[in-house]
N, C-alpha and C positions, 0 to 999 in steps of 0.2 A: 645516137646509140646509147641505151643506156649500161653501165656498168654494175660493177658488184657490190656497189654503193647506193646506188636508185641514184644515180645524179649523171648527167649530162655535163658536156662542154655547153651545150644553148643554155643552159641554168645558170652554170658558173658564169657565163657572161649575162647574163639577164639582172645576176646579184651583184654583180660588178666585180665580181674576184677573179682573181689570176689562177689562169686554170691550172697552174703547178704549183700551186695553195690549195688543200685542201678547205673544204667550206665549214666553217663554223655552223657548229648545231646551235639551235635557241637556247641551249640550256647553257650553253658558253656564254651568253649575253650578262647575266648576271655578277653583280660585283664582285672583284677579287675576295678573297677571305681577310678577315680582319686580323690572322696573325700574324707575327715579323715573316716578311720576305725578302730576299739579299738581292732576291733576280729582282724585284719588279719597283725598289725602292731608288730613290737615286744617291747617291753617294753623299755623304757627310765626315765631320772630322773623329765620327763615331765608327767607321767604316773598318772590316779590318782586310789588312792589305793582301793576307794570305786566308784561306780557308782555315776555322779551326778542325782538324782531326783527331780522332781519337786514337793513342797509341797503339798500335796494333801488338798483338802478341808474338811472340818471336815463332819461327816456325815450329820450333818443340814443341807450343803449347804452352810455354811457362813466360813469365810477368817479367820484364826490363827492373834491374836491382831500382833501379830509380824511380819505379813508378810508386805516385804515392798511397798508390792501393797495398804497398806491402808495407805494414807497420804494425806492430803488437802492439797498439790500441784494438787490433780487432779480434785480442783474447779477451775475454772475458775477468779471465783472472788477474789479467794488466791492468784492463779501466778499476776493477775492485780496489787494486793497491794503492792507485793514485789517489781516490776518492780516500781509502782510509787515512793516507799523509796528509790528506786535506783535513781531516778529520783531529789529526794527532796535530797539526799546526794550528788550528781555531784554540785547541783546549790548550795548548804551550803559550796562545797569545793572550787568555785572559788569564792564566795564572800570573804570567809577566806582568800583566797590569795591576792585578791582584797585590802580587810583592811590590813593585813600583808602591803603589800605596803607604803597604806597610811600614815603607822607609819615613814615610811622613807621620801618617794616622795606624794607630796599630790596632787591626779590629779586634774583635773577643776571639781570643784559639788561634791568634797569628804571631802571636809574641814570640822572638825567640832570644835567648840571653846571650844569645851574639852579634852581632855588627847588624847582620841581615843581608850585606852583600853579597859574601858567596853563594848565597840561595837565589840570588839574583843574579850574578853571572851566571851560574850553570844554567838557569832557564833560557837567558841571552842566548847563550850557546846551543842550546835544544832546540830553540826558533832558529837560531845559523845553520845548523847541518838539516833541519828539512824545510828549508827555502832554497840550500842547495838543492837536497833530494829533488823537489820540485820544478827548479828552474832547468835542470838538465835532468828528468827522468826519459825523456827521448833518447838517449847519448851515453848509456850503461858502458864503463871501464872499468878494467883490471885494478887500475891505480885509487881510483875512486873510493872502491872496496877497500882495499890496503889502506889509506888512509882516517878514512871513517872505520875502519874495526882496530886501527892502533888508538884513536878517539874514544871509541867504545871501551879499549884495555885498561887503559888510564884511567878514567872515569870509575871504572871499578877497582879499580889502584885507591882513587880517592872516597868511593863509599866504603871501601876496606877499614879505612884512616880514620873515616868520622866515625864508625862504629865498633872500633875497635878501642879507641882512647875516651878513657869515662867524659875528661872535662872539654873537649870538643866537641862531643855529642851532646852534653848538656848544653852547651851554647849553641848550637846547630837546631837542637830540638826537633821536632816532627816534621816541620815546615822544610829546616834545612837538609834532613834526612829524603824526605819524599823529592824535592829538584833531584838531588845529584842520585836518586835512584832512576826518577824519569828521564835524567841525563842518559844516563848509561843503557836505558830501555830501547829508547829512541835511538841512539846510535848505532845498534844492532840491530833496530829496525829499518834502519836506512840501508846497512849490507846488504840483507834478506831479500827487500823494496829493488835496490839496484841490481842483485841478482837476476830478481823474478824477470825485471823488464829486458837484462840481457837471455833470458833464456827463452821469454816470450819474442824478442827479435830475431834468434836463430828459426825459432819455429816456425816462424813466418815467414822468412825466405826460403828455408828450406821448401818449404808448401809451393809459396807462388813463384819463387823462381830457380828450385831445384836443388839449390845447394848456398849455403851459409855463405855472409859474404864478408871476406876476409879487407876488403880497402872504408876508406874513412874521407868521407868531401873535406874540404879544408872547412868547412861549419865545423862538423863533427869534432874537427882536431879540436877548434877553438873552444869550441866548450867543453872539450876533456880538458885542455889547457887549464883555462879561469876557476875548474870546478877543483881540480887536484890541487893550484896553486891556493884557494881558498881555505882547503881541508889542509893543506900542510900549517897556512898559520892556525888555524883550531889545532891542531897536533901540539903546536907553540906555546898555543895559549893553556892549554891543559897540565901540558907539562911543568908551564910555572905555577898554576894554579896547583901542581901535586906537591913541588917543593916548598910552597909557603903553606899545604898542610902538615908538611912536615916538621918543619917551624915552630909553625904551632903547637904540635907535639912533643915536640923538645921544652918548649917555651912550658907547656902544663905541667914539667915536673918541678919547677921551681919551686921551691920552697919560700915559705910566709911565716910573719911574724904574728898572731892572733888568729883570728877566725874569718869565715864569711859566715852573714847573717842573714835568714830569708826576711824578704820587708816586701808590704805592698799584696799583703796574700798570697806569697812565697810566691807572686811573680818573678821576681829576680832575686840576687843576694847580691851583699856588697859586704867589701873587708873591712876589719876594723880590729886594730892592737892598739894595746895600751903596755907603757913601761912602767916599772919604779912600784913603790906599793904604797895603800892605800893610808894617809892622813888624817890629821886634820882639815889640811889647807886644802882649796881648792884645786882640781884637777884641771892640767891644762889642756883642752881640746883644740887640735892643730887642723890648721882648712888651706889646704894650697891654692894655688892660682892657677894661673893657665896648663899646669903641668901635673904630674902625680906628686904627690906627698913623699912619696920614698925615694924620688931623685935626690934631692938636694935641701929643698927645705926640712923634712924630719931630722936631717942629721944636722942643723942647727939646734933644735928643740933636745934631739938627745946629746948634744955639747951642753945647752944650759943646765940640764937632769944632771950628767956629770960634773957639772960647778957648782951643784948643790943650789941654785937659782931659783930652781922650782924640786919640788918632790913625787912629780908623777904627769906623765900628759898619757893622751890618748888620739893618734891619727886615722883616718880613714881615706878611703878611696871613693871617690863622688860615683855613682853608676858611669860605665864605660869607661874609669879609668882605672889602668895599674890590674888589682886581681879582682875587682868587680865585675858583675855585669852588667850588660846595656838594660835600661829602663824601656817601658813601653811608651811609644810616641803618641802624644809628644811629650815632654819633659823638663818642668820649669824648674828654678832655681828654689819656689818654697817649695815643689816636691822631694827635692832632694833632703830637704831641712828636715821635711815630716820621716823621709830613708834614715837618716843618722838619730833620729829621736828616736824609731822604732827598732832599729840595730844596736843601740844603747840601752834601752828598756830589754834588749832580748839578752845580750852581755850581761845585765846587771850593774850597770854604771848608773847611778843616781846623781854625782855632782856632788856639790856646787861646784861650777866652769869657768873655767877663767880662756874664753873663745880667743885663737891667734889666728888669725886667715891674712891672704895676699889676694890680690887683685882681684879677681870676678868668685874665689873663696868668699871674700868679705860682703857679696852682696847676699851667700848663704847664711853664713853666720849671722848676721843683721837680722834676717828673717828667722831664724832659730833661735834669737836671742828674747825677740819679741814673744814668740810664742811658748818658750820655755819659765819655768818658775827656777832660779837658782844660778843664775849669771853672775856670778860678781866683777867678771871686768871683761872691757873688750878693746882687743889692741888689733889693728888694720894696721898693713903692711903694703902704701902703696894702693889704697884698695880704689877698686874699683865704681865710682858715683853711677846713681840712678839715672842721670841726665844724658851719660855718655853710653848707654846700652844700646845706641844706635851703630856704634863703631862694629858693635858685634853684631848685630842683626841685619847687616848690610845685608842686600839681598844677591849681588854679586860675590859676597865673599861666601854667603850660603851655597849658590852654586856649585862654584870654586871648588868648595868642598865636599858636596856631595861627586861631584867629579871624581875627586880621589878617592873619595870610596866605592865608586865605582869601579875604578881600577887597582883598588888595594889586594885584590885576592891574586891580582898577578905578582904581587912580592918583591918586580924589581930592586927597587932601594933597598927592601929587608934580604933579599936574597945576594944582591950584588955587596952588600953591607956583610955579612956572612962568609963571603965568602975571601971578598978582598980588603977589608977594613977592620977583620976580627971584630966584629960587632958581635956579642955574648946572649947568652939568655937574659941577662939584666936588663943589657940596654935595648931591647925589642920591648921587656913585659914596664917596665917605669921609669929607662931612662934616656939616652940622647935619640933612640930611634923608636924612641913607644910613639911618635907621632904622626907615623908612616902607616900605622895597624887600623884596621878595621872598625873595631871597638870605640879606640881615642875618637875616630873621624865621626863616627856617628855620631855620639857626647859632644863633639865640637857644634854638629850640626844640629842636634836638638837645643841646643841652646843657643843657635844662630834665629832657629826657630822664633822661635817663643821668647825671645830676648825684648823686643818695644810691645809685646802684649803681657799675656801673664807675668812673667819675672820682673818687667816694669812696674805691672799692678802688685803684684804680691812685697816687691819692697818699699813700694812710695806708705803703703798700709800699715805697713812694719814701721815707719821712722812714725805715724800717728802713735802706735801701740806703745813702742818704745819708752821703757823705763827711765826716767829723768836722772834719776840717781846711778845709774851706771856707771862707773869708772871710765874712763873711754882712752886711750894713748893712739897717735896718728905717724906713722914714719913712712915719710915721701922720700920717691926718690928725688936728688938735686937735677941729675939729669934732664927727669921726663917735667918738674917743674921749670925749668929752665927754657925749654925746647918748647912746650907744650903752655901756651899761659891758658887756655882754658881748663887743661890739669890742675895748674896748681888752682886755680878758683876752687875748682871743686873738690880739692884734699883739703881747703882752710875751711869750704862750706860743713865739711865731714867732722873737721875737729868741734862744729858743735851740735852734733849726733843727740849729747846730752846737754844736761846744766853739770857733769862734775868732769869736767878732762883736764886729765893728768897732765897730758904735754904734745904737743905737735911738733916731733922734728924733722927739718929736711936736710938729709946725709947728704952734703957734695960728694960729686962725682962717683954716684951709685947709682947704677943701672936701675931697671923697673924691680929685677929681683935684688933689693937692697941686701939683702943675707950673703950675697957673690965677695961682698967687698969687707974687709975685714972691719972699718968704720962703721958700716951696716949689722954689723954681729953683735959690736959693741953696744951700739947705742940701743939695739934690739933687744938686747938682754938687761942693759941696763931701766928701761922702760918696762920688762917684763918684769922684775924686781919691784917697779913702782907698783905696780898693779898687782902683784901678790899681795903686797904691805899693805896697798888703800887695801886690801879685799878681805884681809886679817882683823882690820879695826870696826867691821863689819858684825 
C-alpha cells in the first residue's frame, strides 16, 4: 500500500532500510558540506566541552552590565579622544627626544641659557600623565581627575614663575617656555579626555542596559588604584619642581659684582668683574677650578689687592657657572678661552695679564694664553695636565652626572638644604651648594664631554703655540703629590710649560685647593709677587 510519501514497506525492504527509517532521497547521497560541524566531526582536544551560547538579553530587553557589547568605545566621540592622546603622545615623544638631544648637541633655535633640564623633565612628565591617560582610558575616576587637574594647577603655578621673573625666563628661553606650557596643556587635556570617557560610559549603559552602573570588577578597582597612586607621585613631583622654581627666584635677585657680557653672537653671557684700578702693572686675571671663582678662591686674589701684592685683577665665571650662562653644546675648554677674550674686549679690558687659574682653570688659561698677545706671567695652582683629561671624561662619571641633572629640578638637597641647614642665596648661586643646580651639572657635563677630544686637541696645540719666554710659577698640592705619583709627574712636567719658570713649589699638607691652608696663601702670594716683578722688567 502505498503512502503519502510514494514509498511502500516492499521498497523500504527492497532498499534494505528499516522501515521506521525513513529512506534517504539520492540528493542525500552527496558529500557532507565542507564547513565545521560539531555533530558529524569526531571529538579532539579542540572540542568544546559545553556549547558556546550567545548571551541572551534579559527579559526587559536590555544588555547584562557585563556584556562586552556596552562600552564607550562605541561613541564615536570616545574612539576620537583616544586617537587624539595618541596623537598628543607621538608629538610629546619626539620633542623628548628632541630635548634629549639638545642636552648633548645643541641644534640651531634650541639653545637655552639654562641647564636645559627643566625643559626636559616637564616633557618627561607630559609623556607620564598621557601614558596614564592611555593605559587606563577604559577605567574613568573621580580621583584621577582630582589628581591630574591639581597636576595641571601647579604646572601653571610654574609657567606663572618662569614668566613672570625676567632672569629665569631668559634662561628657560622659548624652548623652556613652550614644555611647561605643553605641560600644563596636556594635563587638562587629560581631565577633559577622562571625563569624556566617563561620560561616554554612562551613556552607554544607560542605552544598553538601562541605567548607569554604580559597582567596579576588582580590574576596575585596580587600575583606578595604580593610576591615582601614579598621579599622586606626579602631584610629588611638580610640587618640588614648583619650590625649586621658587629658588631659583629668590636665587635671581642676588646681587653681582661687575657685568654680564654677551659672547658667542649674544648666544649666552657670562660674568665678569674686575677690582682695584687701572696701572701700569699688569692685571691679574683669576680662573677657578672645579668650583666658582666667588667661593673661595677670588677672596684669596682680593687679600693679595688688599696687601698691595698686586694692583688690580679681574675674575669671571666659565659658562654654567656662578651668574653665567650655559653655553651651547657641546663645549670645550678653548671655547671658553675664545668667551673671556670676547667678554674682555666687550668690558674694555686690554691687559697685559698676569693669568692665575687652579685645576681644569689652568687648562683655559693655557689656551688663552697661547692665543692672546700680552701675557706676561702664568702662575697654575695645582693645575690640571693634558694627559690626565681622562679622569674627567670618564664616561661613567659623564653619566653619573647627567643623571643628576636629570633629577636636579626636583631640588631635593637644594630644598632640603633651605630649609633645614639654612643654606642662603649665596651658597645655591657660587658656594657650598652651587653644585647641586642645574646650570653647574651641565658645565660639569659639557666638559665631561669633550674633555679626551677637543679640550685634549685644543691644549696639546696651545703648549706648541706657547710663548717660550713666559714667566711660568707651579704650586702643587703636597697632598695630591704624595698620594697621587702620576700627579706629581705631571705638575714637574708643567713646570716646564716654558724655558723661563720662576719656581715650582709643593705646599705640604695642602689639599687640591692649596689657597684652604694658610701655607698655601702664603706661598701663593709670595709666587704672585715674583711674577709681578719678572713681569715689570719686561
Amino acid at each position: 500500500m502505498a503512502n503519502i510519501f510514494g514509498n511502500s514497506k516492499k521498497d523500504g525492504k527492497t532498499n534494505g532500510s528499516n522501515p521506521g527509517t525513513p529512506r534517504q532521497s539520492e540528493d542525500d547521497s552527496r558529500p557532507p558540506p565542507t564547513g565545521r560541524s560539531y555533530e558529524n566531526r569526531e571529538p579532539d582536544e579542540r572540542t568544546r566541552l559545553l556549547p558556546q551560547q550567545p548571551r541572551p538579553p534579559r527579559h526587559d530587553g536590555y544588555l547584562d552590565p557585563d556584556d562586552p557589547a556596552v562600552s564607550p568605545y562605541n561613541l564615536w566621540s570616545v574612539r576620537f579622544t583616544r586617537y587624539l592622546t595618541v596623537l598628543f603622545l607621538v608629538i610629546t615623544f619626539l620633542w623628548w627626544v628632541l630635548l634629549l638631544v639638545c642636552i648633548f648637541v645643541s641644534p640651531p633655535g634650541m639653545h637655552s641659557r639654562g641647564s636645559g633640564f627643566f625643559d626636559f623633565s616637564y616633557t618627561t612628565l607630559t609623556a607620564g600623565n598621557l601614558l596614564v591617560a592611555l593605559l587606563f582610558f577604559s577605567a574613568p575616576s573621580r580621583a584621577m581627575r582630582v589628581s591630574t587637574g591639581i597636576v595641571a594647577f601647579v604646572l601653571l603655578v610654574d609657567m606663572i614663575l618662569i614668566l613672570a621673573v625676567p632672569r629665569v625666563r631668559s634662561e628657560e628661553g622659548a624652548v623652556g617656555i613652550a614644555s611647561v606650557v605643553w605641560a600644563a596643556v596636556i594635563a587638562i587635556w587629560c581631565v577633559i579626555a577622562d571625563r569624556i570617557v566617563a561620560w561616554g560610559k554612562r551613556e552607554e549603559e544607560e542605552r544598553l542596559t538601562g541605567r548607569p552602573e554604580t559597582r567596579r570588577t576588582l580590574r576596575e578597582w585596580l587600575a583606578v588604584l595604580i593610576a591615582t597612586t601614579i598621579l599622586v607621585i606626579y602631584i610629588i613631583i611638580v610640587i618640588l619642581t614648583t619650590a625649586t622654581l621658587i629658588l631659583r627666584s629668590i636665587d635671581a635677585g642676588l646681587p653681582f659684582a661687575g657685568d654680564r657680557y654677551s659672547v658667542d653672537g649674544d648666544k649666552y653671557s657670562v660674568h665678569l668683574a674686575c677690582v682695584g684700578n687701572r696701572t701700569s702693572a699688569p692685571t691679574v686675571l683669576v680662573e677657578a677650578g672645579e668650583e666658582p671663582s666667588e667661593y673661595d678662591f677670588e677672596h684669596w686674589a682680593y687679600a693679595a689687592w688688599q696687601n698691595g701684592t698686586i694692583d688690580r685683577y679681574c675674575y669671571w665665571d666659565r659658562p654654567g657657572y656662578a651668574w653665567s650662562d650655559n653655553a651651547p653644546s657641546p663645549h670645550s675648554a678653548g671655547m671658553s678661552a675664545d668667551a673671556l677674550s670676547e667678554a674682555l674686549a666687550r668690558a674694555g679690558e686690554e691687559g697685559p695679564w698676569i693669568l692665575v687659574s687652579a685645576g681644569y682653570g689652568s687648562i683655559v688659561s693655557r689656551i688663552f694664553s697661547s692665543r692672546q698677545r700680552g701675557v706676561r706671567g702664568l702662575m697654575m695652582v695645582d693645575p690640571l695636565h693634558e694627559d690626565l683629561l681622562h679622569r674627567i671624561g670618564n664616561p661613567g662619571k659623564g653619566f653619573v652626572t647627567w643623571g643628576w641633572g636629570v633629577l636636579s629640578p626636583l631640588g631635593i638637597t637644594r630644598i632640603g638644604g633651605a630649609l633645614f641647614q639654612g643654606r642662603t642665596k649665596e651658597d645655591r648661586v657660587y658656594g657650598r651648594s652651587a653644585h647641586t643646580g642645574g646650570k653647574f651639572l651641565k658645565a660639569r657635563l659639557q666638559e665631561n664631554l669633550v674633555a679626551e677630544s677637543f679640550t685634549q686637541r685644543e691644549v696639546s696645540q696651545s703648549r706648541n703655540i706657547q710663548s717660550a719666554n713666559t714667566p711660568v710659577v707651579v704650586v702643587s698640592s703636597g697632598i695630591k703629590c704624595r698620594i697621587d705619583d702620576e700627579w706629581r709627574r705631571k705638575q714637574e712636567d708643567l713646570s716646564h710649560l716654558t724655558e723661563s719658570l720662576i719656581g715650582w713649589d709643593v705646599v705640604n699638607k695642602a689639599p687640591h685647593e692649596v689657597w684652604r691652608t694658610l701655607e698655601g696663601r702664603k706661598v701663593m702670594e709670595r709666587r704672585l709677587a715674583d711674577l709681578v716683578k719678572a713681569a715689570g722688567k719686561e
